[in-house]
C-alpha positions as a Markdown table, in Angstrom:
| # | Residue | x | y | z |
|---|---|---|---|---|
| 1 | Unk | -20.8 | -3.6 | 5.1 |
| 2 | Unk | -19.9 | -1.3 | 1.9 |
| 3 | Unk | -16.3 | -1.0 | 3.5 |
| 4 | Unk | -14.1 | -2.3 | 6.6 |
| 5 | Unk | -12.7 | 1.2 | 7.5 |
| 6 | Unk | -14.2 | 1.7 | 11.1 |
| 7 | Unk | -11.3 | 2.5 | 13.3 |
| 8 | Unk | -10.0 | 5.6 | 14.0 |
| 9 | Unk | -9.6 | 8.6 | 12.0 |
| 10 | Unk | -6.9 | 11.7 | 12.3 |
| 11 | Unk | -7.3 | 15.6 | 11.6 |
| 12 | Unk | -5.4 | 16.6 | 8.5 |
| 13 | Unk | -4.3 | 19.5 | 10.5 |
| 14 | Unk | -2.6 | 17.5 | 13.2 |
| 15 | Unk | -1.1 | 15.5 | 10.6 |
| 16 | Unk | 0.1 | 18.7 | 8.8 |
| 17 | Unk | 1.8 | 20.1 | 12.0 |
| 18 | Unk | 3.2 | 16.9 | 13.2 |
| 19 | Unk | 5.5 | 17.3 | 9.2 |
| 20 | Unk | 6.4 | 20.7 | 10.1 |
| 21 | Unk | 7.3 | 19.8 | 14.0 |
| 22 | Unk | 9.6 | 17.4 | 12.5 |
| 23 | Unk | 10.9 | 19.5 | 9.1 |
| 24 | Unk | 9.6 | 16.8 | 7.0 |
| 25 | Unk | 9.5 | 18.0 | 3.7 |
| 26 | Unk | 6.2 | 17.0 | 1.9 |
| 27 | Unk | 4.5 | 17.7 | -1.3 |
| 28 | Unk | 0.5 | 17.2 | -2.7 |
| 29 | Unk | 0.2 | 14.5 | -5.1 |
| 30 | Unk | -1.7 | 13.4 | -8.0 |
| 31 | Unk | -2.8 | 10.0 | -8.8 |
| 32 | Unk | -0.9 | 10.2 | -12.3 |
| 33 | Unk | 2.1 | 11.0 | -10.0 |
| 34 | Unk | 1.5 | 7.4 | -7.7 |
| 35 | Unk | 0.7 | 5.3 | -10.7 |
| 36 | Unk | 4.0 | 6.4 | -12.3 |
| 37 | Unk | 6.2 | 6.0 | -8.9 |
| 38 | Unk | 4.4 | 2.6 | -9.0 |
| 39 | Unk | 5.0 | 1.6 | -13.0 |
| 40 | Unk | 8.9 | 3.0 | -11.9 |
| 41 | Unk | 8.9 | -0.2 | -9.3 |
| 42 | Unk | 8.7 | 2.5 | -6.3 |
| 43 | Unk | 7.4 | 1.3 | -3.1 |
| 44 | Unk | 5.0 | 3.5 | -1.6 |
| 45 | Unk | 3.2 | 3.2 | 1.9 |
| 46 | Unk | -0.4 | 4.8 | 2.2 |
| 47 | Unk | -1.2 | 6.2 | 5.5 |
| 48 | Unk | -4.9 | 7.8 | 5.1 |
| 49 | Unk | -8.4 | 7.6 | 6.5 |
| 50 | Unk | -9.6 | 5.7 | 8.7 |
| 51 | Unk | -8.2 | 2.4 | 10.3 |
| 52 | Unk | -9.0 | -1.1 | 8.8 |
| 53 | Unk | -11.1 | -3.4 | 11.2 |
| 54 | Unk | -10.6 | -7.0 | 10.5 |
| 55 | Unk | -7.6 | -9.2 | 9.4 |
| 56 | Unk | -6.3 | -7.6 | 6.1 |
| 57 | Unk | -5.3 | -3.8 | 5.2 |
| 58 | Unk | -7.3 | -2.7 | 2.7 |
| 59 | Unk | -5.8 | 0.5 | 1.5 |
| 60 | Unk | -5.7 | 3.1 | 4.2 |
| 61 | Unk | -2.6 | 1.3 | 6.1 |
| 62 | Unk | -0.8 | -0.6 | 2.8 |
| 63 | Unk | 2.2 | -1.4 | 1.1 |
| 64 | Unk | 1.4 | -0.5 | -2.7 |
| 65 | Unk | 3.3 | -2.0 | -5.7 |
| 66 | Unk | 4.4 | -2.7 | -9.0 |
| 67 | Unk | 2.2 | -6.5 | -9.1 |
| 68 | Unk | 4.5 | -7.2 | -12.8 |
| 69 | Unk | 8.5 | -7.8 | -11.8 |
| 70 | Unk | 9.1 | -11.1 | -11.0 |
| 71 | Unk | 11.5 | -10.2 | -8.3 |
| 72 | Unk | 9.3 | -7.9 | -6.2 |
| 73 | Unk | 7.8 | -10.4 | -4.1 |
| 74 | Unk | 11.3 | -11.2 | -3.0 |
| 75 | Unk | 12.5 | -7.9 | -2.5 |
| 76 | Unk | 9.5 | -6.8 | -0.3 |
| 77 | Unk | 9.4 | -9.6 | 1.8 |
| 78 | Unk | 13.9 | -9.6 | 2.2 |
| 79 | Unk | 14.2 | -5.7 | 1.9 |
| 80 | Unk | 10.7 | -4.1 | 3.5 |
| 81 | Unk | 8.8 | -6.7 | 5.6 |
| 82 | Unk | 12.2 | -8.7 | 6.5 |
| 83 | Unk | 9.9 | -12.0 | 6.7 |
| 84 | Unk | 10.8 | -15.1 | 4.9 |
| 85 | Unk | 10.9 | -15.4 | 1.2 |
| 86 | Unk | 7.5 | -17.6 | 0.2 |
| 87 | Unk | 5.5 | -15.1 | 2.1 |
| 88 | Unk | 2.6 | -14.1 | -0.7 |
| 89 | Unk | 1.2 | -10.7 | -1.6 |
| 90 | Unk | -2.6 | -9.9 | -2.2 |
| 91 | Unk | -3.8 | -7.4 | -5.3 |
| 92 | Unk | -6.1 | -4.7 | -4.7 |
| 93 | Unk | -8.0 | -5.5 | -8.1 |
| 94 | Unk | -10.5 | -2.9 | -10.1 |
| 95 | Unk | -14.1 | -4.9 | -9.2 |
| 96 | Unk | -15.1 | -4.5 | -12.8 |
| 97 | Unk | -11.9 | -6.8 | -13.9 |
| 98 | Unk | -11.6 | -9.1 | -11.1 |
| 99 | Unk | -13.9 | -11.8 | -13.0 |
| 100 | Unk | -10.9 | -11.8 | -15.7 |
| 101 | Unk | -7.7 | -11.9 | -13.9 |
| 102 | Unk | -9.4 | -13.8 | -10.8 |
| 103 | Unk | -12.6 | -15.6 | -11.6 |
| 104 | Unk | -13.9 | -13.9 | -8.8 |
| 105 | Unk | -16.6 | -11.7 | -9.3 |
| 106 | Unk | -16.8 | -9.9 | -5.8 |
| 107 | Unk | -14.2 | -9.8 | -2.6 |
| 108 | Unk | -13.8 | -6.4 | -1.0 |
| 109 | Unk | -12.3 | -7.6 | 2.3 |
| 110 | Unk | -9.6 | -9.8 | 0.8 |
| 111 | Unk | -10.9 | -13.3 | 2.3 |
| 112 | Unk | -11.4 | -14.9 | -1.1 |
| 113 | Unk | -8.7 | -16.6 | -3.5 |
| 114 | Unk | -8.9 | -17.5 | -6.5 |
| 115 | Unk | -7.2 | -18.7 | -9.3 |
| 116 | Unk | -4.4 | -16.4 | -11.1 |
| 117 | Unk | -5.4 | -16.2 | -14.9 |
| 118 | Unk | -2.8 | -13.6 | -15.5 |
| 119 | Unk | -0.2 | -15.3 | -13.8 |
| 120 | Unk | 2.9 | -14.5 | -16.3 |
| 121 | Unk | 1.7 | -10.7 | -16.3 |
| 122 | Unk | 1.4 | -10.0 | -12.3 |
| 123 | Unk | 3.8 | -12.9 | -10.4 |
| 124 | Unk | 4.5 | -10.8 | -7.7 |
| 125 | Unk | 0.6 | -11.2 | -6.7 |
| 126 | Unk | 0.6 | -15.1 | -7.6 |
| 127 | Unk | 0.9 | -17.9 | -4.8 |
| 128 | Unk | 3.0 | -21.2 | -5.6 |
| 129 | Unk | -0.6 | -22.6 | -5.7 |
| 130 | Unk | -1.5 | -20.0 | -8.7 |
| 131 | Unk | -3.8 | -18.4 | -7.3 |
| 132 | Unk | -4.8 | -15.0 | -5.5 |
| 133 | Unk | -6.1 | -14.0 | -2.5 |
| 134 | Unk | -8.2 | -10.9 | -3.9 |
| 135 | Unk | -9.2 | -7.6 | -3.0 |
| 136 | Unk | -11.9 | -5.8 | -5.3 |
| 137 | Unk | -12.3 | -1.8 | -5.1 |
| 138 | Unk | -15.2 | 0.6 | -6.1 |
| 139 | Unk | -14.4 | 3.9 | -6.5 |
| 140 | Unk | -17.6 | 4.2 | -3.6 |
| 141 | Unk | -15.6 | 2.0 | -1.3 |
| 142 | Unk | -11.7 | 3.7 | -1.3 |
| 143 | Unk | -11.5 | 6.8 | -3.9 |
| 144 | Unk | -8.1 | 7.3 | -3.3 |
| 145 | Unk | -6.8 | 3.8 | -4.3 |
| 146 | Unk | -9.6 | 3.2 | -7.1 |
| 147 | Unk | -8.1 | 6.4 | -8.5 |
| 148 | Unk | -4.2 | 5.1 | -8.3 |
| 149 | Unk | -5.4 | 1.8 | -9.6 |
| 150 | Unk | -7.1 | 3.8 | -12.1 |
| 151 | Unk | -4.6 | 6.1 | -13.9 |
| 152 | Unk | -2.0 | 2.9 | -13.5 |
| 153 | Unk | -3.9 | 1.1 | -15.6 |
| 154 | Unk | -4.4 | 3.8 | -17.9 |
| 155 | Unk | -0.3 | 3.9 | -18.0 |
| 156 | Unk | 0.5 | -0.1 | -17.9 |
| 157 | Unk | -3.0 | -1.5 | -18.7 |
| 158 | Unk | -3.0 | -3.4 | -15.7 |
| 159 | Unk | -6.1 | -2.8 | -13.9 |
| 160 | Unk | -4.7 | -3.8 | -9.8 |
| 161 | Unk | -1.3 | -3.0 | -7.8 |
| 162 | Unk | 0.2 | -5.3 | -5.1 |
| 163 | Unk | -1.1 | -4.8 | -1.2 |
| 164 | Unk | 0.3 | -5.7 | 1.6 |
| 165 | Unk | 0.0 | -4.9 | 5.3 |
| 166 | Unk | 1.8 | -1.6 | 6.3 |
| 167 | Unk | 4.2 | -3.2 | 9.4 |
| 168 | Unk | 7.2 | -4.3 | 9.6 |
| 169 | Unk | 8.2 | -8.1 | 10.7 |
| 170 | Unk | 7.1 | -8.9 | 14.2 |
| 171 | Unk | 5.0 | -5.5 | 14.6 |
| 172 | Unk | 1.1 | -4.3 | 14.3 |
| 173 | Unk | -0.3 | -2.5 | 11.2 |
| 174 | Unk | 0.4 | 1.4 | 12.0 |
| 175 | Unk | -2.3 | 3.0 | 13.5 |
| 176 | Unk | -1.2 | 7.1 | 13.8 |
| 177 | Unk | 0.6 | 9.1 | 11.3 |
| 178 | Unk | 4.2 | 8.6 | 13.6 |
| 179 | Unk | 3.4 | 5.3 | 13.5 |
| 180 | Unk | 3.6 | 5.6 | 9.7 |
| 181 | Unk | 6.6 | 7.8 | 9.5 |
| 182 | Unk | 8.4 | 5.3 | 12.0 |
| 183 | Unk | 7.6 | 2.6 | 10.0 |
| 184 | Unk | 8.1 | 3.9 | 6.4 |
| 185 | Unk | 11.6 | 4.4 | 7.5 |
| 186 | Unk | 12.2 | 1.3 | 9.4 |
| 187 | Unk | 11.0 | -1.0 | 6.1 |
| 188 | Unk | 12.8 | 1.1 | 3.5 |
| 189 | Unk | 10.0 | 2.6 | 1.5 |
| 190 | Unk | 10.8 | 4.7 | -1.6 |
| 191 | Unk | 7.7 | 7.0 | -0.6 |
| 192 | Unk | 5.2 | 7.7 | 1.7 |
| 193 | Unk | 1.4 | 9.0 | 1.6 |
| 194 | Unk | 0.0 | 10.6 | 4.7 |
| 195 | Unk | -3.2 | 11.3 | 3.7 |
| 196 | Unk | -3.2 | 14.4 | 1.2 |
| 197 | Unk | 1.1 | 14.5 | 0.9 |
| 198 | Unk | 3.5 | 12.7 | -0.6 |
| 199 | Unk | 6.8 | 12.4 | 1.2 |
| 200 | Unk | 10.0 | 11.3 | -0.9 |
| 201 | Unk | 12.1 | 9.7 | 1.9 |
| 202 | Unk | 15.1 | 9.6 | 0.2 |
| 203 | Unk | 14.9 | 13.3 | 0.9 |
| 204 | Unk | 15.1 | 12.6 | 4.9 |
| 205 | Unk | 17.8 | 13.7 | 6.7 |
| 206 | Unk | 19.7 | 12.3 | 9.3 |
| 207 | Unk | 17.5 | 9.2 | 9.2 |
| 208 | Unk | 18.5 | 7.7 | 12.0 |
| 209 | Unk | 18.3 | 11.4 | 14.3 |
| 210 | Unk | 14.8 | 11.7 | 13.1 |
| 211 | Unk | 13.9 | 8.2 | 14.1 |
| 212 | Unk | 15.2 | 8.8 | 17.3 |
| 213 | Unk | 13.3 | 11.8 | 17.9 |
| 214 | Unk | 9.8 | 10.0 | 16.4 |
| 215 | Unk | 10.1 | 7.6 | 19.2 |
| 216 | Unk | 9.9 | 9.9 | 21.7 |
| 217 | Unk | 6.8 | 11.8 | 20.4 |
């Protein structure tokens, strides 16, 4: 398989009147624009494509991040994912420079680890057992995030971002584009992509009206 996205897909159209229905205010984005939210220490959810199949989101329902701040794995997993504290984070990793930050030469579907050479440079993506468990991307595999991986290592020279499953404690990955806007505000994201918009939640009002009225959609 070149790719694990098999599930299901949505119409941009549906997604784009499902944002008006709800007077969400959104915006088109670049990837200059994510890489820079990202290098800020933003946390961004993607929502685009089609649905992973398998154990591990891959990139079209993910968690992105800034892979650098020693505190990040602590504040995702307290402030977004509310799980316990040791709980690791995966990197979505450029293929071409897996083999030096990983020794890994090959792993699109996250299911290998390896260890962290780079350890000091990306602990939020380092296990107490200093290693990684690894994600590589072609740009022939997931445009979108090869692209955001691209221009942020054009901007930090850090060729991968942090990736972790788009749910919150004690729920499923999201599956729809509610289940995304649900769940982006549930976890406390700074931003969220649904597919070709960017959504700058801070912007939300009434959060907790809105929520209401997303969960009877």
């Amino acid at each position: 398989f070149e790719n694990a996205y098999t599930g299901k897909s949505y119409d941009l159209n549906e997604v784009k009147s499902l944002l008006y229905k709800l007077n969400i205010k959104h915006t088109k984005y670049t990837y200059s624009k994510i890489s820079k939210l990202l290098n800020e220490n933003k946390i961004i959810g993607i929502f685009q494509g089609s649905s992973e199949y398998g154990p591990r989101a891959l990139g079209n329902r993910s968690i992105l991040a800034n892979p650098s701040p020693v505190w990040m794995r602590d504040h995702i997993n307290k402030n977004i994912k509310h799980r316990e504290l040791f709980r690791p984070f995966a990197p979505i990793v450029l293929k071409q420079y897996s083999k030096k930050y990983f020794d890994i030469e090959e792993s699109p579907f996250m299911l290998r680890a390896g260890p962290c050479k780079k350890n000091k440079i990306i602990p939020a993506v380092n296990h107490v057992d200093q290693t990684s468990r690894v994600q590589t991307i072609t740009i022939q595999q997931n445009k979108r995030i090869y692209k955001i991986i691209s221009e942020f290592k054009k901007l930090t020279g850090i060729p991968l971002i942090l990736n972790t499953s788009f749910n919150d404690n004690g729920e499923p990955v999201v599956e729809s584009p509610l289940d995304s806007l649900i769940s982006s505000i549930n976890t406390n994201l700074d931003y969220l992509i649904v597919e070709n918009f960017l959504i700058d939640n801070k912007n939300l009002k009434n959060k907790k009206k809105l929520l209401k009225r997303m969960l009877f959609e």
